[in-house]
C-alpha positions in Angstrom: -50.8 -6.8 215.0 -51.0 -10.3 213.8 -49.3 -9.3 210.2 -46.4 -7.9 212.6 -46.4 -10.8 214.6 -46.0 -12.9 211.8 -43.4 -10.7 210.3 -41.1 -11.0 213.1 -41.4 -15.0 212.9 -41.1 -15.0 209.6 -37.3 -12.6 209.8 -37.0 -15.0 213.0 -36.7 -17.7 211.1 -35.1 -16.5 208.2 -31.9 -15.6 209.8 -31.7 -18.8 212.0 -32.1 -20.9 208.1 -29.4 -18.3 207.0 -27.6 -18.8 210.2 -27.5 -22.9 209.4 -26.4 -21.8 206.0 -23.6 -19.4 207.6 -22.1 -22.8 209.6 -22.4 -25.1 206.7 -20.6 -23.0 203.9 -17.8 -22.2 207.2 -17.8 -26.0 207.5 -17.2 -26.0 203.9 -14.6 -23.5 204.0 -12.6 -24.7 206.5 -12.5 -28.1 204.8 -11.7 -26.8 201.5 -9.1 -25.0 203.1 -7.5 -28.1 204.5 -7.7 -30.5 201.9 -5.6 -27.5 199.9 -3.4 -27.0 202.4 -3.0 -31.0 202.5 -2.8 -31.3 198.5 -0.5 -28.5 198.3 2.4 -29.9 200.2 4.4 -31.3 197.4 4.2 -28.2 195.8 5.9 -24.8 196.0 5.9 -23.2 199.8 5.2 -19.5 198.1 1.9 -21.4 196.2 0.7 -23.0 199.2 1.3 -20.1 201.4 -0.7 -17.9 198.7 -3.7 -20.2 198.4 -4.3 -20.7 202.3 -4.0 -17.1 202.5 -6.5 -16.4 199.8 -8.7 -19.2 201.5 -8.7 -17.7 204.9 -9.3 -14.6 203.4 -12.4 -15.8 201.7 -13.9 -17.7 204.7 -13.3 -14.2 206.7 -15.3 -12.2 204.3 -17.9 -15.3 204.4 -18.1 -14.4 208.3 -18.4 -11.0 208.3 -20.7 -10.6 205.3 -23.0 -13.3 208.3 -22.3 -11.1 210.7 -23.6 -7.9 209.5 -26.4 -9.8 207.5 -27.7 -11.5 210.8 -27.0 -8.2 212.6 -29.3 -6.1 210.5 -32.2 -8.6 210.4 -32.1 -8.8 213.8 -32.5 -4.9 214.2 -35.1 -5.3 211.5 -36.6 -7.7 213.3 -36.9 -6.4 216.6 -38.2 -2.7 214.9 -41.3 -4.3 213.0 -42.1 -6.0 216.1 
């Protein structure tokens, strides 16, 4: 009971960390993707339209890779226990 216990702490835990990782690298993101939206303006419209795209893109697939991760080690989580 007590290796279960500390099993479901120990997933507990793990996805808050990777939670605080989550928000950082989305902090990250979303400040990348300004600072290359604002250094793009004296370019091309097409190139900066492209690279926020592909930016936003990015930070999407970022979120939903943390949703799904967090998702299934909370059912994982929650089954051991």
């Amino acid at each position: 009971y007590h290796y279960y216990h500390y099993y479901h702490y120990y997933h507990y835990y793990h996805y808050y960390y990777y939670y605080y990782c989550c928000c950082y690298y989305y902090y990250y993101c979303y400040y990348y993707t300004a600072t290359a939206a604002a250094a793009a303006t004296a370019a091309a419209a097409a190139t900066t339209t492209t690279t926020t795209t592909l930016l936003l893109l990015l930070l999407l697939l970022l979120l939903l890779h943390c949703y799904y991760y967090t998702a299934a080690t909370t059912t994982t989580a929650t089954t051991t226990t």
